[in-house]
N, C-alpha and C positions, 0 to 999 in steps of 0.2 A: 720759449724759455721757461714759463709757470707751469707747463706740463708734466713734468717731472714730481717728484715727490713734496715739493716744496711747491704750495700756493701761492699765489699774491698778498692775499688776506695776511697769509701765514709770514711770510717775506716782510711786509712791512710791518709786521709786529715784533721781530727778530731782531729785523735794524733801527727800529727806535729802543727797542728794551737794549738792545749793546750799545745805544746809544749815549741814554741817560744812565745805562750799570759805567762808563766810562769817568763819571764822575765821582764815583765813590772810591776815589785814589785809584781806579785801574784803565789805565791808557793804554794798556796793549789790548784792551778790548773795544778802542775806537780804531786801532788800525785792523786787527781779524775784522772787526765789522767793514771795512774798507776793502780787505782782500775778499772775504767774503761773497761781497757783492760785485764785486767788480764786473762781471758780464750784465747782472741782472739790473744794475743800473741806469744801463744807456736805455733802458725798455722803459722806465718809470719812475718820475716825475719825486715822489715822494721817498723810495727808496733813494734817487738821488741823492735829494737834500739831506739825508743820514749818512751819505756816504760822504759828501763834502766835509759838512760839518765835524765830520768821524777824523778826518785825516787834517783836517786845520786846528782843531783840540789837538789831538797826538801831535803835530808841527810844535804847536806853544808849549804842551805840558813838556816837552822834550827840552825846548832850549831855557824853559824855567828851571828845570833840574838842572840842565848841563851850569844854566850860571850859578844856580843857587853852588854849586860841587866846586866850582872852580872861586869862588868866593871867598868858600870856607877853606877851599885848601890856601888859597894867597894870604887871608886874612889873619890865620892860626893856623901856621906851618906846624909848630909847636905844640899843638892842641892835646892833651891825652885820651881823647873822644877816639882819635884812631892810629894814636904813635903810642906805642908803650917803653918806654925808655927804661933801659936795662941799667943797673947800678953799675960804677965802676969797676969796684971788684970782685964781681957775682954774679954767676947767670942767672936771668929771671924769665921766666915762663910768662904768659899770656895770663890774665885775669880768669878766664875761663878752664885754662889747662889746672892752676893753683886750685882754683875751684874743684874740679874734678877730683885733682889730689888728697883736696883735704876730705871730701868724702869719702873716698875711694878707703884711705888710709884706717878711716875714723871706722 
């Protein structure tokens, strides 16, 4: 399986560097580190344990977001973080679109 363009050496330097870059807020790079390796795994020991770890980090950072998501939406339905509530007798545009307007215009 190392005989290919990709070393051993090289392999487990890949999957521990995707391992610890998955902590600096990016989880989709513990699971590419998991598909990644998925053949070269079952060969070695070390790349293993990066693969494990890869896919049980992404497992928890997933359902920490899905709760933290589903907290805030139960908690502050109402929230104007991400409902923008249109006046009664007036259309109103998005915060961003107004924005754009008033430069646009200016």
């Amino acid at each position: 399986m190392f005989s290919g363009p990709l070393k051993k050496e090289t392999a487990e330097t890949l999957a521990r560097r995707q391992f610890y870059g998955g902590f600096f807020f990016l989880p989709w790079l513990w699971m590419s580190n998991y598909f990644f390796f998925w053949e070269i795994q079952k060969e070695n020991e070390e790349i293993r344990k990066y693969c494990r770890w890869s896919l049980i980090c992404f497992i928890v950072s997933c359902f920490v977001a899905i709760v933290w998501w589903v907290c805030m939406y139960t908690l502050y339905p109402d929230s104007s973080l991400w409902i923008i509530k249109p006046d009664a007798d007036e259309f109103q545009v998005g915060i961003f679109t107004k924005a754009l307007n008033q430069d646009y215009l200016s």
